[in-house]
C-alpha atoms as one frame of an Amber mdcrd trajectory, in Angstrom:
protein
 236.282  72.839 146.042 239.252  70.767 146.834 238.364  66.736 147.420 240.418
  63.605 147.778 239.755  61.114 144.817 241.608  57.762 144.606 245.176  57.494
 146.162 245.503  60.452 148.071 246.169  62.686 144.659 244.199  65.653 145.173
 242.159  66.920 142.745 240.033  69.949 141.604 236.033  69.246 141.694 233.670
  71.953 140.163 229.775  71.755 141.146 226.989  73.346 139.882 224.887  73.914
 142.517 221.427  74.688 141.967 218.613  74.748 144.234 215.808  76.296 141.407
 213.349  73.508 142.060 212.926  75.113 145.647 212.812  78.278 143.763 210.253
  77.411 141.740 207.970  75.958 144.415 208.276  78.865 146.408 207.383  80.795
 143.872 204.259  78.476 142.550 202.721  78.981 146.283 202.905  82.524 146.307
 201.350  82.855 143.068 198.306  80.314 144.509 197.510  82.989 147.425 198.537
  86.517 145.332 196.252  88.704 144.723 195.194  89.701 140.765 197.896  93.134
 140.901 200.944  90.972 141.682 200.270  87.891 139.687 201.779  89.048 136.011
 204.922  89.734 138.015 205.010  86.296 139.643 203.862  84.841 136.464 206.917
  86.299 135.074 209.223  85.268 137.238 208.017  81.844 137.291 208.986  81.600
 133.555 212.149  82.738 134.134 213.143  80.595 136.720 211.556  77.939 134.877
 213.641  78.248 132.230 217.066  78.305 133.651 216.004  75.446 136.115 216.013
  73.394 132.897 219.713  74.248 131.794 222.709  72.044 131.175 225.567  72.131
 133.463 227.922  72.826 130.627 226.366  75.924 129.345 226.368  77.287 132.886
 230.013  76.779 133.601 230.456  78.070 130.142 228.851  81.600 131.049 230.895
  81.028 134.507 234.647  80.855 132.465 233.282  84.124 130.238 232.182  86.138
 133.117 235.398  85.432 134.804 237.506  85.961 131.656 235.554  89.703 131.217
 236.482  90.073 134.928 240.182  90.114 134.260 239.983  92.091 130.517 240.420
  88.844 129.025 238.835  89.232 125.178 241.036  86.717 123.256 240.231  83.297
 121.891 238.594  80.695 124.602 240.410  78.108 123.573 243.735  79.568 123.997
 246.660  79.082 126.118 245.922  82.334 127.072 242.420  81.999 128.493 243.379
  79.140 130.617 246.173  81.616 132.131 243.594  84.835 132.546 240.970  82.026
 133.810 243.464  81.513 136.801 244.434  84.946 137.150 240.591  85.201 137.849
 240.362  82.428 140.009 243.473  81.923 141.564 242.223  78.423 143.676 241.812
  76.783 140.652 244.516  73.892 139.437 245.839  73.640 135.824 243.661  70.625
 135.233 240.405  72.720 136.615 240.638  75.450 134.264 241.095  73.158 131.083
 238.297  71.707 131.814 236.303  74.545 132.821 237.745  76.262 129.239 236.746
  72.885 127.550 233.371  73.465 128.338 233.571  77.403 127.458 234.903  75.994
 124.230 232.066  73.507 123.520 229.267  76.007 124.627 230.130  79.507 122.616
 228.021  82.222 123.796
């Protein structure tokens, strides 16, 4: 996502978007009204949303960078000069300054 920040220099922005708390609501009425066959299932799937509702941004763009460096073959050292490049060759939007951070947080959240 491209945004304006201070004196017309435009820079890279990376979200995290995560709407799991909508998730999880949706998923805590169901159970209220579901009958006895279905409620292990939604039990289940409560936990699991549950539990990556509760995760760090960093982790997740972590897992974002590696999924995006096993898109492109990419099976060398993170940190490298050469992840940053393969990181790009994935995402092809993304500025210099982007990626090193992205790889920074790859970097401080192994797998």
């Amino acid at each position: 996502m491209k945004g304006l920040v201070g004196f017309g220099k435009k820079q890279d922005c990376v979200l995290v978007i995560r709407d799991s708390d909508v998730v999880l609501e949706a998923l805590r009425e169901v159970l209220d009204g579901a009958p006895e066959r279905e409620r292990a299932g939604l039990e289940r799937a409560l936990a699991v949303v549950g539990g990556v509702a509760g995760a760090d941004e960093g982790p997740l763009r972590a897992a974002w960078v590696r999924k995006r460096l096993a898109g492109v073959g990419f099976a060398g050292d993170v940190g490298s000069v050469a992840a940053i490049k393969a990181l790009r060759q994935a995402e092809p939007d993304l500025s210099l300054l982007a990626a090193v951070q992205l790889q920074r947080d790859a970097v401080a959240h192994p797998a």
